[in-house]
C-alpha positions as CSV (number, residue, x, y, z in Angstrom):
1,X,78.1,16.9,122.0
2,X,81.4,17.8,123.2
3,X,82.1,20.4,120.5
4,X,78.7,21.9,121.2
5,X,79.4,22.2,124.7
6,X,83.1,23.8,124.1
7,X,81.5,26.1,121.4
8,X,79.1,26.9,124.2
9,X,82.0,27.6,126.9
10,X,84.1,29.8,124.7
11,X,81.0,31.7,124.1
12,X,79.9,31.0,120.4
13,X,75.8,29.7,121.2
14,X,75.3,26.5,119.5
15,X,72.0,24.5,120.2
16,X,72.3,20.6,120.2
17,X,68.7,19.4,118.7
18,X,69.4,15.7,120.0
19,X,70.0,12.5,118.8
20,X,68.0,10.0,117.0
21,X,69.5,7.2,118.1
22,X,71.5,6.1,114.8
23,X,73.4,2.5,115.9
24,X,75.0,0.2,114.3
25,X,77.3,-3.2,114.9
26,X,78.3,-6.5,113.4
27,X,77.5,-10.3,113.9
28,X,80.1,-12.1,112.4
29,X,79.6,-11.0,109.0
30,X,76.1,-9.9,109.6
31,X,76.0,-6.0,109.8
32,X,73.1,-4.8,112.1
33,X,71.9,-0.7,112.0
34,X,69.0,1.6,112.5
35,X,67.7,4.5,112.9
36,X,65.2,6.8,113.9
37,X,61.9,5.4,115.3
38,X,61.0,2.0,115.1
39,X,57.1,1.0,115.0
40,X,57.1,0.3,119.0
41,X,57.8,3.6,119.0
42,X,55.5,5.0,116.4
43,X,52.7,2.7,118.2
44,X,53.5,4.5,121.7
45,X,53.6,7.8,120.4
46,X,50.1,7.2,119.0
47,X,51.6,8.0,115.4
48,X,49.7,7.1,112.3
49,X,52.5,5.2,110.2
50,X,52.8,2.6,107.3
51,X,56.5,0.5,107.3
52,X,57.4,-2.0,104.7
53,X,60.5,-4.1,104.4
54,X,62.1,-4.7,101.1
55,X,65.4,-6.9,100.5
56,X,67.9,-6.2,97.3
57,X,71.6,-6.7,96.4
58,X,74.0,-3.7,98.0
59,X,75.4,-3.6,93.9
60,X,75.1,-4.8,91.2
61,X,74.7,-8.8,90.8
62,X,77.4,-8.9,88.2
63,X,80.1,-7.3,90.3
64,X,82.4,-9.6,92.7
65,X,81.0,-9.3,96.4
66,X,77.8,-8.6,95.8
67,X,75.2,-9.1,99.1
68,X,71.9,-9.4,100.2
69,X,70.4,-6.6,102.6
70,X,66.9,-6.3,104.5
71,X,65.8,-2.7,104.8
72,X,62.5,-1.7,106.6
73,X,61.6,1.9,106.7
74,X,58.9,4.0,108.6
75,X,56.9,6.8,107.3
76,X,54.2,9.2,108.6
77,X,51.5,7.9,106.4
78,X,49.9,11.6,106.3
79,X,53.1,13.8,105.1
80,X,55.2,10.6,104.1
81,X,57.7,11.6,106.1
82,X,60.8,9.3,106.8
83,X,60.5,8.4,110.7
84,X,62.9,5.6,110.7
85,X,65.3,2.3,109.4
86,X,66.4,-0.7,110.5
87,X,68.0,-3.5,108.4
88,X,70.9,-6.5,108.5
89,X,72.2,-8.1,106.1
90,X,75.6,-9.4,104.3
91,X,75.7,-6.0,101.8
92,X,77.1,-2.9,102.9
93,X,74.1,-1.6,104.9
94,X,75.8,0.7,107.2
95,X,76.4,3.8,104.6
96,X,72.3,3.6,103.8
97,X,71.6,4.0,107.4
98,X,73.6,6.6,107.5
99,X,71.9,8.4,104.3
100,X,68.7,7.8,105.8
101,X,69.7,9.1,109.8
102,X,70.8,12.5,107.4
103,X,67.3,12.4,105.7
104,X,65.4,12.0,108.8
105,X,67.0,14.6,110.3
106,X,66.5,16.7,107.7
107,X,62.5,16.0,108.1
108,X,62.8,14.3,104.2
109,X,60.0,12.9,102.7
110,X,59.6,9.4,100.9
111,X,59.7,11.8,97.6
112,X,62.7,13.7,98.2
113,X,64.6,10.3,99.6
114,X,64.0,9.2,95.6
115,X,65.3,12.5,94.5
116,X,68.7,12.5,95.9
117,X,71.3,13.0,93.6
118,X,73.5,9.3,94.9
119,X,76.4,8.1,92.9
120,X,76.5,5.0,90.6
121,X,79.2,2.6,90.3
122,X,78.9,-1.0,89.4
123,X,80.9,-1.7,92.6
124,X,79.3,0.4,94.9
125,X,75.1,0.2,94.4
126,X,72.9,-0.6,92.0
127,X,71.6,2.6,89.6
128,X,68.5,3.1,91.6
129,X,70.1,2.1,95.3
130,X,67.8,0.2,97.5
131,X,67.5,2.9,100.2
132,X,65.2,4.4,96.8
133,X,63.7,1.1,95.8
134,X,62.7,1.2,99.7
135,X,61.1,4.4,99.5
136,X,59.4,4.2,96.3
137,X,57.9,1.2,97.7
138,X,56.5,2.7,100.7
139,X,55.1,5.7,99.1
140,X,53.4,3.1,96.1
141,X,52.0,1.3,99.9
142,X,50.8,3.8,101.1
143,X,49.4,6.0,98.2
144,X,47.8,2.0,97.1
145,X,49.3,1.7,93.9
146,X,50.6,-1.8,95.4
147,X,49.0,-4.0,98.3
148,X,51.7,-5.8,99.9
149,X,51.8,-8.5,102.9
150,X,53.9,-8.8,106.0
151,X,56.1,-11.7,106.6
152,X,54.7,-11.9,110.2
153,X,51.1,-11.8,109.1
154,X,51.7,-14.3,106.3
155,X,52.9,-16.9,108.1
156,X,50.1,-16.9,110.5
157,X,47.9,-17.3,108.1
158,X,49.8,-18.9,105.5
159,X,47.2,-21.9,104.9
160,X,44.5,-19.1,103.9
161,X,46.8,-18.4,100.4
162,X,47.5,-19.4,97.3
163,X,51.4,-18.5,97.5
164,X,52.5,-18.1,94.0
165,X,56.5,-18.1,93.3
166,X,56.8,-15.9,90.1
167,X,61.1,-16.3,90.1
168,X,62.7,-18.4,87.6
169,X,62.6,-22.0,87.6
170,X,66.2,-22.4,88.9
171,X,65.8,-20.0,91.8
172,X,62.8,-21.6,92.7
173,X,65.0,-25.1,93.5
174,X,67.4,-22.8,95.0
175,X,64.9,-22.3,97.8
176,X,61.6,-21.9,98.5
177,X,58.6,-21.4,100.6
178,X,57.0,-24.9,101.5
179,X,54.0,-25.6,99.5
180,X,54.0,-22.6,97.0
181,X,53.5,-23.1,93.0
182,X,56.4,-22.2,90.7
183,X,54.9,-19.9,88.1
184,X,57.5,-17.7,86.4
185,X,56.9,-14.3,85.4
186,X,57.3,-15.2,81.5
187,X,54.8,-18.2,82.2
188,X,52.5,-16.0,84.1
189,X,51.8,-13.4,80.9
190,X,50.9,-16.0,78.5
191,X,48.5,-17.9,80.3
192,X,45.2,-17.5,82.0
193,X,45.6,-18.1,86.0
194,X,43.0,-21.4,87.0
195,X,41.8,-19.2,90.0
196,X,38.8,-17.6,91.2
197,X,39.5,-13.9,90.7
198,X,38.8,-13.5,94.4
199,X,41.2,-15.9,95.4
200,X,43.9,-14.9,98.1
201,X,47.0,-15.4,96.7
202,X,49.9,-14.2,97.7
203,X,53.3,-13.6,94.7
204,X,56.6,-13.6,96.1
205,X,60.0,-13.7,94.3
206,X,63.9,-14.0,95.5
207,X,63.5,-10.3,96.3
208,X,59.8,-9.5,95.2
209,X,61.0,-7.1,92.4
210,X,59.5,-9.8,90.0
211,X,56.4,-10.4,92.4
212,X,55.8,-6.7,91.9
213,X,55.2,-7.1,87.9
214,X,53.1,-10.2,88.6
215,X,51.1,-8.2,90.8
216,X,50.8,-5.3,88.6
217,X,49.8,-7.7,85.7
218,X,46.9,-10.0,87.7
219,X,45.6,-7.0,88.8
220,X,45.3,-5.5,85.7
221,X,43.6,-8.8,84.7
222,X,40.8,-8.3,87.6
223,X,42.7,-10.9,90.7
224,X,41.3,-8.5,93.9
225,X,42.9,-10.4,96.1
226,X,46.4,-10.6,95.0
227,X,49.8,-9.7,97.8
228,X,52.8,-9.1,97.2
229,X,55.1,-10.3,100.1
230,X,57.6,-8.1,101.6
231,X,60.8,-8.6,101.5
232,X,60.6,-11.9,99.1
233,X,62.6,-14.9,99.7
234,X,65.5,-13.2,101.1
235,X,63.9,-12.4,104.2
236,X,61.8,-14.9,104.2
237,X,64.7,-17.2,103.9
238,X,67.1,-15.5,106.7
């Protein structure tokens, strides 16, 4: 604002079209950021939105240093327009805020957030970045390709599921969430589920990438009542 107000003084006319609020700090070695509108502030501005959160390694899981990080993005469910971010996590989070404060600003759509041209290096991101997997999400949310679950509204009603763990049997004694069934995703597609179709059950894997497929694949078998839940046991776990 500074420049824009010398720029002004020494008479070149520059317009400043405000800030979004982009912020960021650190915990420890948590890193905290956002930007954009959140949904209290989609909510008060009487904006029709959708949001989901999605959690994924900052690169690739091979290569040394390798971190978790929560994402949660905000669209206009009408235009799919990006309205906001938030995340934390271990991972470098901070330089996908900062993609994403440049795309809203820009008035980017969902869409166009998958089509940026990033860079991929083992020891940078993964070859389709999470800021993308985030977006892709959203858009398959709200366009219904996938039907997905809070974390908040699972675990208030958490006794009305069948919670289904499609990960690996190892990651599944690494952690998991009380009471759910350990069905891997190779398991899964060679056997026939011993549930009512209309059962409630909700998949969830270390991130949900896995739950995804498994939700894909029961619904293709006729389960109408199948969830995917955001964020998987990352966030669940944090």
């Amino acid at each position: 604002m500074g420049r824009i107000a010398a720029d002004n003084i020494s008479g070149r006319p520059v317009q400043f079209t405000g800030s979004i609020g982009t912020t960021m700090f650190k915990v420890f070695d948590i890193s905290v950021a956002r930007t954009g509108l959140g949904e209290v502030d989609v909510k008060r501005l009487a904006i029709d939105s959708e949001s989901v959160v999605v959690t994924g390694l900052d690169r690739t899981h091979y290569y040394s240093g390798a971190d978790y990080i929560v994402l949660k993005l905000v669209a206009d469910r009408k235009t799919k327009r990006i309205l906001g971010a938030s995340g934390y996590g271990r991972g470098d989070l901070v330089s996908r805020i900062e993609v994403l404060a440049a795309a809203i600003q820009q008035k980017m759509s969902l869409h166009d957030i998958f089509l940026i041209d990033l860079g991929y290096f083992p020891a940078f991101n993964n070859p389709i970045d999470i800021l993308q997997t985030a977006a892709n999400v959203l858009e398959n949310k709200i366009d219904g390709i996938v039907r997905t679950i809070r974390l908040d509204c699972y675990l208030e009603n958490s006794g009305s599921y069948t919670t289904i763990d499609v990960s690996p049997a190892a990651e599944h004694s690494f952690g998991r969430i009380p009471g759910s069934i350990n069905l891997p995703l190779e398991n899964l597609r060679a056997m026939s589920l011993p549930y009512a179709k209309d059962m409630q059950i909700v998949l969830y894997s270390r991130t949900s990438s896995r739950a995804y497929e498994a939700w894909r694949y029961l619904s293709a078998q006729g389960f109408s009542a199948c969830l995917v839940l955001e964020g998987g046991y990352e966030f669940y776990g944090s």
